[in-house]
C-alpha positions in Angstrom: 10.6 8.7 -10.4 8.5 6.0 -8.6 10.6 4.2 -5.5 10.5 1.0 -4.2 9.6 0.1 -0.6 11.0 -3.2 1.2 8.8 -4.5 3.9 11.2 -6.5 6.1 11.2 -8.6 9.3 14.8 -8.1 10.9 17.3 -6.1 10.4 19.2 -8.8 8.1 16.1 -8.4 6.0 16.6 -4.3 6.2 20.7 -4.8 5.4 19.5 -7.0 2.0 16.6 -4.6 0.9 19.2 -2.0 1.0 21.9 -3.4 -0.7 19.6 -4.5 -3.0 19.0 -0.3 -3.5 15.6 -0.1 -1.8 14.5 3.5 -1.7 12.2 3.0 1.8 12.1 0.2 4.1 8.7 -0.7 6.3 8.6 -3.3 8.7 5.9 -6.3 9.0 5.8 -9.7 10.3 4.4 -11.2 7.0 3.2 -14.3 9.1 0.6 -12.1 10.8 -1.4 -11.2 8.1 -1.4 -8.4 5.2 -0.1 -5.8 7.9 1.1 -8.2 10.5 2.8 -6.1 13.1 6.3 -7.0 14.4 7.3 -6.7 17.4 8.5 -2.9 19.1 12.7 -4.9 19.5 12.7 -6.0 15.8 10.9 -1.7 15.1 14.2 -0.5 17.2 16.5 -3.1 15.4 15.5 -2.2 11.4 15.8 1.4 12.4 19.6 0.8 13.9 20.3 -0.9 11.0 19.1 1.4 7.8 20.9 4.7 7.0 19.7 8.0 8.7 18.7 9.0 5.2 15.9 6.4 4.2 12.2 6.5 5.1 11.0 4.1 7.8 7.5 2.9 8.3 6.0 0.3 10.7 2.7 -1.7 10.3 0.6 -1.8 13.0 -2.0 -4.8 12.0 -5.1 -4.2 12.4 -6.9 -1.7 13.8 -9.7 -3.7 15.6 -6.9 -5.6 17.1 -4.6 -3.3 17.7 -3.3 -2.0 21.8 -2.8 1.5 21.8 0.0 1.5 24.3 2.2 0.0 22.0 2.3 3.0 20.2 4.4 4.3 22.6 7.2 2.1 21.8 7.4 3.5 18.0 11.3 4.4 17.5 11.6 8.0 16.9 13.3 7.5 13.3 9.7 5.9 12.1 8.1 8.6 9.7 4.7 6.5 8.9 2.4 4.1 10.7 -0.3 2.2 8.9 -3.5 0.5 10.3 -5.4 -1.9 7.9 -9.1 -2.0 8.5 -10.3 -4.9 8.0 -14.0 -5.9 10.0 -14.2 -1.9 10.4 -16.8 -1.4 8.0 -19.7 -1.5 10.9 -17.3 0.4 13.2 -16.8 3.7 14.6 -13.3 3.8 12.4 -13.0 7.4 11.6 -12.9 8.1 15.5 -10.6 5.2 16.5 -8.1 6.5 13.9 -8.3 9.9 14.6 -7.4 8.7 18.5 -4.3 7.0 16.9 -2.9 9.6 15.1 -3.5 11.9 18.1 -0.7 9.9 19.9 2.0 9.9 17.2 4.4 12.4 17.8 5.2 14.9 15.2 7.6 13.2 13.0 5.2 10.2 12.8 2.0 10.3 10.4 -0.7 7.8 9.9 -1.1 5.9 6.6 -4.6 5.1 5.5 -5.3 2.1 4.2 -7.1 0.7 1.3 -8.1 -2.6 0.9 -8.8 -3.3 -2.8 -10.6 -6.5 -1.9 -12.4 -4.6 0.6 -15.5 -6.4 0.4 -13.8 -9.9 1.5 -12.5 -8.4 4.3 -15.3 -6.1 5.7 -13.1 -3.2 5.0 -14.8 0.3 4.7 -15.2 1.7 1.1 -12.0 3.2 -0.6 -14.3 6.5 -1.3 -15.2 6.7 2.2 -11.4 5.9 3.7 -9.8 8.7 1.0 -12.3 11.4 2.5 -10.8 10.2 6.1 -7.6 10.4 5.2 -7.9 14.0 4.0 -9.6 15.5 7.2 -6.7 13.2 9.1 -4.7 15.1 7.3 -2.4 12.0 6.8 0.8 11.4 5.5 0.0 8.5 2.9 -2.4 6.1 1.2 -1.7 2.9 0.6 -3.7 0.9 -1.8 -3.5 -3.4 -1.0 -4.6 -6.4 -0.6 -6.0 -8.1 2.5 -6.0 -11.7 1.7 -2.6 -12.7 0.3 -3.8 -16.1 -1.8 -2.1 -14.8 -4.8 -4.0 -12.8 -6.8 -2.4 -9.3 -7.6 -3.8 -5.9 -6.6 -5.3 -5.3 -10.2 -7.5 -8.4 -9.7 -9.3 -6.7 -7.5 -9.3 -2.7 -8.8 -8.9 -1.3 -11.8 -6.3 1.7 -12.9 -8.7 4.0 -13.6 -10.4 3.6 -9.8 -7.1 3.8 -8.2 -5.6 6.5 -10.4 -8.6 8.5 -9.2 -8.3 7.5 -5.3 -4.4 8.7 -5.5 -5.7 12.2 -7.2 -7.5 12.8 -4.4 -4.9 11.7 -2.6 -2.0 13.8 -3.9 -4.2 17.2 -4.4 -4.2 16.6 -0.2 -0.4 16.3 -0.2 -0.2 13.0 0.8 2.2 10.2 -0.6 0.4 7.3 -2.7 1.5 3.9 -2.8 0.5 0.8 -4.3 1.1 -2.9 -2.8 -0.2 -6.5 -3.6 1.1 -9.4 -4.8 3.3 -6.9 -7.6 5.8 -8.6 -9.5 8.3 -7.5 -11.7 6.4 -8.9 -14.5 3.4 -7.1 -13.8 4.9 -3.5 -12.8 3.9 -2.0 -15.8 0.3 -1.8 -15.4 0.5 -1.1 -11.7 3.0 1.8 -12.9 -0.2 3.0 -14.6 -1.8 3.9 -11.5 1.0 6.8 -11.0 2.3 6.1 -7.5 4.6 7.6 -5.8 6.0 4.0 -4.2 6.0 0.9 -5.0 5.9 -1.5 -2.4 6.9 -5.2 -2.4 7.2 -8.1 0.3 6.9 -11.7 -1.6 9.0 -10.6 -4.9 11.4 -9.6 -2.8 12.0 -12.8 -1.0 13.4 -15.7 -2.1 10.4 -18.2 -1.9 7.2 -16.7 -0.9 6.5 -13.8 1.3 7.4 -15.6 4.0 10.7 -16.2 3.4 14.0 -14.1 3.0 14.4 -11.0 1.4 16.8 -11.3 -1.5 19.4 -9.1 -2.4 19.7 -9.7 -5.9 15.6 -10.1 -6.1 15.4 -6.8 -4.5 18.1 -5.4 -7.2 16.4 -7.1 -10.2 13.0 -5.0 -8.9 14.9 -1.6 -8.8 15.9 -2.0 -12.0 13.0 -3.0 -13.4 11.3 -0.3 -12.4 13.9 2.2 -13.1 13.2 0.2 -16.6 9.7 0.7 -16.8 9.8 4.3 -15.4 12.4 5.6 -17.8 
């Protein structure tokens, strides 16, 4: 069955999104920006705080913006790391990302990102990122949205487009997951896409992304998708 990721800023955020039965927890500082990195002491705190058990990923920001030494403050229990690419699209981004996952040691893999809105952004194509991803021989692919106004991941790419990105995807062996703006209300078409995860910041919280994470939004989540999935 699908699972649901928590992206959280603290570890109170990471002690809700687990009561609340989150599957995975990520970290971001949603103030930053799509992938809006927090900072390596709140990295150390979420992963002291979740059971030894559940998947932990970090995101990194940016990768035109991002300072490679911090890599070397990732906490060991972190099993993913995710760039975005925004303003990469006239870059040398295969290379740079091929140095980053270089330095992750082996329990950590890189998450490629896809930017369904890639053309607002100056994100690479989602084509070209997937092919990366395979020779990187990455552990994920997220599929999300870059500028957080509101509008929902399917208002930017269709199910049949991503369906066929995640395809690719999986036949590599990597884990597909789908973010953006997904409510309960509109899990069921994102469900169509056939991800792996399900990743949520804003429905989670009580008030917009920005705010808390919710116990009792996180639970109303799990159960809808347990809903939907069944």
């Amino acid at each position: 069955m699908t699972r649901l990721l928590v992206s959280v800023r603290s570890g109170e955020e990471a002690n809700a999104a687990v009561l609340g039965g989150a599957d995975l927890i990520d970290v971001k500082e949603p103030n930053l920006g799509a992938l809006g990195p927090a900072s390596p002491a709140v990295w150390q705190e979420v992963a002291d705080r979740i059971p030894s058990h559940m998947g932990l990923s970090v995101a990194a920001g940016e990768l035109v913006d991002y300072d490679e030494q911090t890599l070397s403050e990732v906490p060991s229990r972190v099993s993913l790391v995710k760039f975005g690419l925004a303003h990469c699209a006239e870059r040398l981004w295969h290379s740079d990302l091929q140095r980053m996952s270089q330095q992750f040691s082996q329990h950590c893999r890189l998450v490629a990102v896809i930017y369904a809105d890639a053309q607002g952004c100056g994100a690479p194509s989602p084509i070209d990122i997937v092919e990366a991803a395979i020779d990187l021989k990455c552990g994920a692919i997220l599929v999300d949205t870059w500028l957080k106004d509101g509008s929902g991941l399917l208002d930017h790419a269709d199910v049949a487009e991503i369906g066929q990105w995640f395809q690719s995807a999986r036949q590599a062996g990597m884990m597909t997951v789908v973010a953006g703006s997904i409510t309960a209300a509109t899990l069921p078409d994102v469900l169509l896409t056939n991800p792996d995860v399900v990743a949520v910041r804003g429905a989670a919280c009580a008030g917009p992304r920005e705010g808390r994470v919710n116990v009792d939004r996180v639970s109303r989540l799990k159960r809808a998708l347990q809903l939907t999935c069944a």
